[in-house]
Each structure stands twice: as C-alpha cells, then as structure tokens.
C-alpha positions in Angstrom: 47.4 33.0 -65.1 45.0 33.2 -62.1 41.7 33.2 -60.9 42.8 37.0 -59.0 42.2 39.8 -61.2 46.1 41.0 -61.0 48.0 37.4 -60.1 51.3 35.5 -60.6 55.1 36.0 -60.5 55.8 40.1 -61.1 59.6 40.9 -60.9 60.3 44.3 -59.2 62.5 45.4 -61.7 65.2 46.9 -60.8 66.3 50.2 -63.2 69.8 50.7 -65.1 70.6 54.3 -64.7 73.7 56.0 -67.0 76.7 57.9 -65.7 74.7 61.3 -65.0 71.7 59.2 -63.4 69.3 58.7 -66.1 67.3 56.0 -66.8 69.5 53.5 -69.4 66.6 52.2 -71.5 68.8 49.8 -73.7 69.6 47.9 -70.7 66.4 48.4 -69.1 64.2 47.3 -71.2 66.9 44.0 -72.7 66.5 42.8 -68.9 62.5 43.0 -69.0 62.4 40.8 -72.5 64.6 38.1 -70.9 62.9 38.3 -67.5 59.5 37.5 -69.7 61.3 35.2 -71.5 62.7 33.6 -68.1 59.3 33.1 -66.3 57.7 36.2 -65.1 54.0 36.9 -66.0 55.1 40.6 -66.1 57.3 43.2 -64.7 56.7 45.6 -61.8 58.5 48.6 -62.5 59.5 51.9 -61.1 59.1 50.4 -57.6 61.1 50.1 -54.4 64.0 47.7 -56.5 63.2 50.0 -59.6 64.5 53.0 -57.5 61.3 54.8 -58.2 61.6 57.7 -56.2 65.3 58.7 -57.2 63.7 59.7 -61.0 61.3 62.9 -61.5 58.0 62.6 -63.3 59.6 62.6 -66.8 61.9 59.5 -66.5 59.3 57.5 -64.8 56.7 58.3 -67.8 59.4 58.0 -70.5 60.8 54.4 -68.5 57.2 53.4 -68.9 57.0 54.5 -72.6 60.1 52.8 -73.7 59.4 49.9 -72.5 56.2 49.8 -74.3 58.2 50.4 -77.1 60.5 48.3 -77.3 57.6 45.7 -77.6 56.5 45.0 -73.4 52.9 44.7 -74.1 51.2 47.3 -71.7 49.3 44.4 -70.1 52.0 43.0 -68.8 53.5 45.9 -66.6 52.7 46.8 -63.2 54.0 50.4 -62.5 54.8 52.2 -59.4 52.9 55.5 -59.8 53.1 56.9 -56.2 54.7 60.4 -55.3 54.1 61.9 -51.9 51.9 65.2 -53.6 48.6 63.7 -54.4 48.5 65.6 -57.7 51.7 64.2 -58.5 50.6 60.6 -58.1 47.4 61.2 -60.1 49.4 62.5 -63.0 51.5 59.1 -63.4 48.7 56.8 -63.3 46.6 58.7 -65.4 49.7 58.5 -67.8 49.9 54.7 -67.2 46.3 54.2 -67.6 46.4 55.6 -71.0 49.0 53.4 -71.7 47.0 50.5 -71.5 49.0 48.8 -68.4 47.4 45.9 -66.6 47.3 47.7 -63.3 49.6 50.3 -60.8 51.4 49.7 -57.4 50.9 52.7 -55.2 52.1 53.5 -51.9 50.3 55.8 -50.0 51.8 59.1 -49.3 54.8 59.0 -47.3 55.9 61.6 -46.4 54.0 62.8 -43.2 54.0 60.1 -40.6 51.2 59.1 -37.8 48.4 59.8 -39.9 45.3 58.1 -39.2 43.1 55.2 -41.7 40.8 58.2 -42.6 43.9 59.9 -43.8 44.9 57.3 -45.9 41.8 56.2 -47.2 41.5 60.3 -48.5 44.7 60.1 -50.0 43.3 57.2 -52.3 39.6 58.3 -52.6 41.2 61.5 -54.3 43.9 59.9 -56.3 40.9 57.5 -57.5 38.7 60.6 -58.6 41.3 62.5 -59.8 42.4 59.8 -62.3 38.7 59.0 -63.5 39.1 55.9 -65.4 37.2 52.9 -64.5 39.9 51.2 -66.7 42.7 51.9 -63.5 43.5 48.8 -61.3 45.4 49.7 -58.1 47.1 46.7 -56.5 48.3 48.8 -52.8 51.6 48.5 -51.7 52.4 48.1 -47.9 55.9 48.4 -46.9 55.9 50.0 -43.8 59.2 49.5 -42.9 60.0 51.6 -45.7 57.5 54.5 -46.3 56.8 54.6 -42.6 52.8 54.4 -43.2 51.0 51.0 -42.7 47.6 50.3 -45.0 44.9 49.4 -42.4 42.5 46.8 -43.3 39.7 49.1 -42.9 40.9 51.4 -45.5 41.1 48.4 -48.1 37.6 47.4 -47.0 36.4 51.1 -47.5 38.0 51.6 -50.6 36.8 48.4 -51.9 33.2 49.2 -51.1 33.3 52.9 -52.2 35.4 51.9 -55.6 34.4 48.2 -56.7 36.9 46.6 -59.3 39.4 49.1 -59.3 41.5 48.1 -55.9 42.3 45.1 -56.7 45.1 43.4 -54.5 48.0 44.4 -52.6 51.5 44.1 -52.4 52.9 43.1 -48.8 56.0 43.8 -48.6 56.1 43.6 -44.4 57.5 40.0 -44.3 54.2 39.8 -42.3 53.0 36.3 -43.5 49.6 36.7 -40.6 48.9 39.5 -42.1 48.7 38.3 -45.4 47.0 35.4 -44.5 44.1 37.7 -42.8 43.2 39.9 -46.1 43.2 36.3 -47.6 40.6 35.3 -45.1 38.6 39.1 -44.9 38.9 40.2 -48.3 37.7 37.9 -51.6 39.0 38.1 -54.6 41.6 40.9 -53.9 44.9 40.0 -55.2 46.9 39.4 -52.6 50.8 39.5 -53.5 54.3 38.7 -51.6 56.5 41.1 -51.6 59.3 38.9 -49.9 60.5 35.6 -52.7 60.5 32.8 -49.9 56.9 34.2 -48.7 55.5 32.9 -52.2 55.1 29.2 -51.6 53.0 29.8 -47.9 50.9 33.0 -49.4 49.4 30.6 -52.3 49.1 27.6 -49.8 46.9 30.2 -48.1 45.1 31.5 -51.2 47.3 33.6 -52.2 47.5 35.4 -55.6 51.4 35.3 -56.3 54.4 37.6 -55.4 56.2 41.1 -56.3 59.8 40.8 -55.8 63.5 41.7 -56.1 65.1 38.5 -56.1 62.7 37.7 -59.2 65.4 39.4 -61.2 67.6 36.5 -60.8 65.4 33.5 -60.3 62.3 34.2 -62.0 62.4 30.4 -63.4 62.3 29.2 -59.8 59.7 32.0 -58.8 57.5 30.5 -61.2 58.2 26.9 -61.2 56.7 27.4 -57.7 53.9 29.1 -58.7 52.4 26.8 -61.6 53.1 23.7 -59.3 52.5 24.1 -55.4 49.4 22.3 -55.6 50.0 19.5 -58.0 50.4 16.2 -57.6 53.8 14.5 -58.1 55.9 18.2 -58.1 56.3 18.5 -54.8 60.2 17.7 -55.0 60.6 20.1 -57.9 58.9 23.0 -55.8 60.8 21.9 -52.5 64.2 22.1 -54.5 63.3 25.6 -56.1 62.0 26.9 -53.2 65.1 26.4 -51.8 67.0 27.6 -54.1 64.7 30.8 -53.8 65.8 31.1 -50.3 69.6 30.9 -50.6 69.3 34.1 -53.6 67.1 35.8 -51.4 69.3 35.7 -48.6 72.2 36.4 -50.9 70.5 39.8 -51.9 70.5 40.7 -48.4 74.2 40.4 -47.8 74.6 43.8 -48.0 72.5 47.1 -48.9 69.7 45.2 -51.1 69.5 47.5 -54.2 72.8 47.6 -54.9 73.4 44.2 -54.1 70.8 43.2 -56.9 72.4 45.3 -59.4 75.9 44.1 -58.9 73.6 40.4 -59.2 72.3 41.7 -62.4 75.9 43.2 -64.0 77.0 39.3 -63.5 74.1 37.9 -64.9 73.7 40.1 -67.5 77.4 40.6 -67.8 77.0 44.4 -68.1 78.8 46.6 -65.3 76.1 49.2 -66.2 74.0 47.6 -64.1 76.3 48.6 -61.1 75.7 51.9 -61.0 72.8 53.2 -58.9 71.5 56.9 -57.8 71.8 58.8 -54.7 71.3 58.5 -51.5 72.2 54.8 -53.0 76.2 53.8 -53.3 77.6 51.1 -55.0 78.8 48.0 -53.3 82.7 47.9 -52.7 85.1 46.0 -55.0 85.7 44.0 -52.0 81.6 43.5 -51.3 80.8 43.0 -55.2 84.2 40.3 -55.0 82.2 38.4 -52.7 78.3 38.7 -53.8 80.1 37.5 -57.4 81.9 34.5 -55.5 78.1 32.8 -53.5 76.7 33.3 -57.2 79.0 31.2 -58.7 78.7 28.7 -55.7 74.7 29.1 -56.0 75.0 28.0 -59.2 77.0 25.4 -59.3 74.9 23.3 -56.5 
C-alpha cells in the first residue's frame, strides 16, 4: 500500500443518522463495503465528514463495532477518537485499540483556544499514557480552521521522540500545501496525509503518504487511480484526467454547507434519501439546493 506506516486513499466517511439522530448502521456500514470495493484502502470514520462530534461515546463505539461486524476488517479503519475531556478521548481509543484498528485520527482538544505547544503536547503525552498500548497508532489531525487549535511542528517532533512508532502521520486538513510539504522535508517516515482531494496529487509528488477526505465518498476510483499511478511512466493522461475530475466533485461539495452537501451526494449515489438527513447544529440542504447539487452530478457524469 505504502512505504508510510499508515498510507493511501482513506475516505472520511460520512455517517447515516435515523429520524431521532442515531447512527443508521444498515446504511452506514453498506456505504463502507462499496467504498472498499470502489478503491479506498480503508475508511476514516467518525471524523469531521462522519459528524463525529454530534454522537456521545456510545454511538461512536457501537459505529465502530458494527462496522467490524458487518465484516470491515479492523485494519482497515481509521477512527476519529477525539473529545475535548482528555479522559473522554482516552476511553475511545482504548476501545479502538482493542478492536484491532489500523490506527486513530485525533484532534487535539478544542475546546479552549490560545493555548500554547506545551499545552498541546500535554494533552497527547497523557492521552498516550492513559491508553497504554504500544499497539495504538495516532495519525494527528490539524484542521485549524475548524477546532480553532493548530499542531506545531515542535509538538510532533516531541511527541515523536518521547513516543517512537506510535505517532505516526498526520492528517492536514488546512489546505496548507507548504505546510505539508515541510513535515515532508523535517519529519521521516511520518505519514503525512491530505485532507483536501485536489491536494493528493502535489502531497505524493512531494513525498507524501496519501489523503483523508470527504469527496472520497464519491470518487474514491479517481482518488485512487491517482494514487497507484502519479509516478509511472505512460499514466500521466489517466492521472491528469482523474485529477480533474477530482477537482470538479471537490468543488461541487463545496457549493453549499459541505456535510450536507455530501450527504445529499451520497442519497443520489446510493439512491437512499436516508442519507439526507444530518444532526444538529447541521440542516439539510433545501429542495431547491439539493435540485441543483443533483443537476452538476448528472452533468459530472456524463462528461
């Protein structure tokens, strides 16, 4: 899959909830089989696109455990395991950890904002210790723009030194392609992933280890196409043409709110309005919006 510890295409998943906001694991875990089947090396869920922090500690362990299951091999999922208590976060990944799982994503805590690297490298240091498994892999998740608290680089180095083989990549969800490309250059052999679909292609021209993303629930084929043939001879057109394509669904799930946006993607892929539904502080696209999302898919693909 790749010479990185933790590499290659992950789809964030995103997470079919019921009419009283639970997780639906029939569709749930139907959309992870057929995004193996479609080209992801595994599935990333409970993050950001999985709506992670809308579901308490239950649903996130029982999403986990269904989806084992209903026959996802554990090495092939990438949890979100983060909660802004400390004790809370140690309690999902030791749960994933005994599950066998190839590795977590974890934000840091978000709640409190401004804090400083030595914060943040605490937060992990005692997440780390509190687990106490030298079977857990943490790949960090930076999305700033999101959880309002940046990963430093000298809290990956430290953690890296203090805990050797268990942080092993991150997840840059920034749109920051320089900063990518630096923990490339200072930090070997650490996984690091794109959290934005067209960022794949440059991150693993730069030595990158693969991507993380939303739009991977609708083009995983593309996602991966790129990813087993950037660098060989005589593919260059293929990758050109689904990078492209990568581009134009990217942009298409930012037309409106994102998450939402996806899951009205998903309902007409999967032709299942379940998938429409999402939790609060979340809201549905309009009839009008989801008219028109529906309208550039059938355009997409058709060219």
């Amino acid at each position: 899959m790749s010479d990185f510890e933790i590499g290659g295409v992950f789809c964030a998943a995103t997470t079919a909830v019921t009419t009283d906001g639970r997780p639906d694991f029939r569709l749930f875990i139907d959309h992870c089989r057929k995004l193996l089947n479609e080209g992801c090396h595994g599935i990333a869920l409970l993050g950001t696109t999985g709506e992670a922090n809308s579901f308490g500690l239950k649903d996130r362990m029982e999403i986990l455990d269904r989806a084992i299951a209903g026959g996802i091999r554990p090495e092939q999922l990438l949890p979100g395991t983060a909660q802004s208590a400390v004790a809370d976060t140690i309690e999902l990944t030791r749960h994933a950890v005994r599950a066998g799982v190839r590795g977590v994503v974890m934000l840091p805590p978000f709640y409190y904002k401004g804090v400083s690297a030595e914060g943040i490298y605490r937060a992990y240091a005692r997440i780390i210790e509190g687990v106490g498994d030298d079977r857990l892999r943490i790949v960090l998740y930076h999305i700033p723009q999101v959880s309002g608290v940046a990963i430093p680089h000298e809290v990956i180095a430290r953690l890296r030194e203090n805990f050797p083989g268990i942080v092993v990549g991150i997840k840059d969800s920034s749109g920051d392609l320089e900063n990518m490309k630096a923990m490339v250059r200072a930090f070997p052999d650490f996984g690091v992933l794109a959290g934005a679909d067209p960022l794949l292609l440059p991150l693993l021209q730069a030595g990158g280890a693969g991507c993380i993303t939303a739009s991977s629930n609708l083009v995983a084929g593309d996602l991966r196409l790129v990813f087993d043939n950037w660098n060989v001879a005589g593919k260059q057109t293929e990758v050109k043409a689904a990078q492209e394509k990568i581009v134009a669904w990217r942009e298409l799930t930012n037309a409106y709110v994102q998450l939402p946006t996806v899951k009205a993607m998903v309902a007409r892929r999967r032709g299942d309005n379940g998938w429409l539904r999402v939790n609060p502080p979340l809201v549905e696209l309009t009839d009008a919006e989801r008219e028109a999302v529906w309208a550039r898919m059938a355009e997409l693909e058709e060219a």
